[in-house]
C-alpha positions in Angstrom: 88.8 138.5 114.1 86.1 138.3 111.2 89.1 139.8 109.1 92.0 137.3 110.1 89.5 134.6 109.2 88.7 135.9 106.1 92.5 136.0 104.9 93.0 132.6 106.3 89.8 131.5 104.2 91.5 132.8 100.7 95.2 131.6 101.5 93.3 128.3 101.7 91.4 128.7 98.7 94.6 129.6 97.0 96.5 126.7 98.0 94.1 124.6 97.3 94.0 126.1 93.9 97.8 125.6 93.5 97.2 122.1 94.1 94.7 121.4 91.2 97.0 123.6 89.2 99.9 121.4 89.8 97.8 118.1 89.7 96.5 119.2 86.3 100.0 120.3 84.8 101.5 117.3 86.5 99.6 115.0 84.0 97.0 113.5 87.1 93.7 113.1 86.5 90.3 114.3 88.2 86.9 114.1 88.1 84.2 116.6 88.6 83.3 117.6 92.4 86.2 116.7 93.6 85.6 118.5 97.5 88.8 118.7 100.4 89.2 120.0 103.9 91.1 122.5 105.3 94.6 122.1 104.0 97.2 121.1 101.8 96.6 117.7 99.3 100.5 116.4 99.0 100.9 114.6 95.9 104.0 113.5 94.1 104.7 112.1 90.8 101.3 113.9 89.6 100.8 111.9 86.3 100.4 108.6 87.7 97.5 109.8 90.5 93.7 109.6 89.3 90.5 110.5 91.2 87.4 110.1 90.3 84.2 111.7 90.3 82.7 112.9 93.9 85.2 112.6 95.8 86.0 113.9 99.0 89.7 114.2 100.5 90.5 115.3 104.0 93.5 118.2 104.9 96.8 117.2 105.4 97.1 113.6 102.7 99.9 112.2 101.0 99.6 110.4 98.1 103.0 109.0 96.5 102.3 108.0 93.0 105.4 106.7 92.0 103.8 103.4 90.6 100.2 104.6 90.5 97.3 105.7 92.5 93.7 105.1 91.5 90.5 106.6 93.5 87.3 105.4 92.5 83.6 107.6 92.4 82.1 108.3 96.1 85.3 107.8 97.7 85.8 109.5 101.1 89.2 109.7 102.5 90.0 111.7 105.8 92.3 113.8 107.2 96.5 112.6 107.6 96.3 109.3 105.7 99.1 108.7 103.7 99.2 106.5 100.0 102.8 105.2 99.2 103.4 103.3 96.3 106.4 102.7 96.2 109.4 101.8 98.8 112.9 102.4 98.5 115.3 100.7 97.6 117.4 99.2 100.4 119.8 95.8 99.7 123.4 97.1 98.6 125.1 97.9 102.2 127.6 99.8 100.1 125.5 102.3 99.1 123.0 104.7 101.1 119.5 104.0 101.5 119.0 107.8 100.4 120.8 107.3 97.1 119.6 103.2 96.0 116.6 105.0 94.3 112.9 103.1 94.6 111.2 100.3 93.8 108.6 100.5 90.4 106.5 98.2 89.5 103.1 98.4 88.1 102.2 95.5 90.6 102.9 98.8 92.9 99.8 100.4 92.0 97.3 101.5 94.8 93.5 101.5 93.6 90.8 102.5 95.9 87.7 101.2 94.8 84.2 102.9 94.2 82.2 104.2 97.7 85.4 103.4 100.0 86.0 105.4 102.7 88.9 105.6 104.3 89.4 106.2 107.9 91.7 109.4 109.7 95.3 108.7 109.8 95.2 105.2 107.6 97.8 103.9 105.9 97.8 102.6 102.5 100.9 100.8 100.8 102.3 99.9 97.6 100.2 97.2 95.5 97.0 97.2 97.5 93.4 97.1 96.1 90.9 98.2 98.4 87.1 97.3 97.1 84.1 98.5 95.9 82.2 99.8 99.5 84.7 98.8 101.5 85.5 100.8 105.3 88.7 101.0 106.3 88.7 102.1 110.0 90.7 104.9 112.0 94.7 104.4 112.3 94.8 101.3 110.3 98.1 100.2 108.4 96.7 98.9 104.9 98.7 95.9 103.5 97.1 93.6 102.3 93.8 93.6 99.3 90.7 94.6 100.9 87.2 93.0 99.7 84.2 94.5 98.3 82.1 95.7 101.5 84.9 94.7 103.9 85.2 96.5 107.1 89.0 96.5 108.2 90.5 97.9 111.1 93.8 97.9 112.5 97.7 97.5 112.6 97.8 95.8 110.2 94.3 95.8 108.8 92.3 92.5 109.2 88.6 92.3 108.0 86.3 92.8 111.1 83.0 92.4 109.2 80.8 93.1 106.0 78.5 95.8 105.2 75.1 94.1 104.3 
């Protein structure tokens, strides 16, 4: 067993290399200590993501950076939450969803302030700020700006307090 756990330990390590490889060749930015769970960080459209200094991120995130993603210092994201900012494009009947292409914008841009943490399986979408301190709790659906120090929570997020 000590064996199979071992291999396991270095396929991660490896993947999680590949990752910083591709995030570093993609164009995105990082900053130093930069610490992850178990599993694979999802990124596309590398050049537009950037993550600050000590920060952790959980196994298993997606981060679309079509129109930007910004992460803060101290940021703690869990496991499964997802970043999109973008949608597609979806008005002309004629044509297929698949094929009408996305929406960009730098309004888009998703920027996670300094000290957030962000709660397991969250949701982030396109043009959202979330600020300096702020909490965002388990399973919420971010869409809407958050404050500095605000504690949200749920579907869609609404401010249940404020960290004094």
């Amino acid at each position: 067993m000590g064996f199979v756990k071992m291999v396991l330990f270095l396929f991660d390590k490896l993947f999680w290399y590949k990752n910083m490889l591709f995030l570093k060749l993609g164009g995105g930015e990082f900053g130093t200590n930069l610490r992850r769970n178990s599993g694979l960080l999802n990124q596309s459209f590398l050049s537009n993501l950037k993550i600050g200094n000590n920060v952790w991120v959980g196994a298993g995130n997606v981060m679309n950076a079509l129109n930007g993603i910004e992460i803060g210092n101290n940021v703690v994201i869990a496991d499964y939450c997802c970043f999109v900012s973008t949608d597609h494009q979806y008005k002309d009947l004629s044509v297929p969803v698949i094929d009408q292409g996305y929406t960009i914008g730098k309004e888009q841009k998703i920027i996670i302030g300094d000290g957030v943490w962000i709660g397991f399986n969250s949701i982030v979408t396109k043009g959202v700020t979330i600020g300096k301190n702020a909490i965002v709790g388990a399973g919420s659906v971010v869409t809407k700006d958050v404050p500095e120090n605000a504690i949200v929570g749920g579907v869609p997020a609404r401010i249940i307090s404020f960290r004094s």
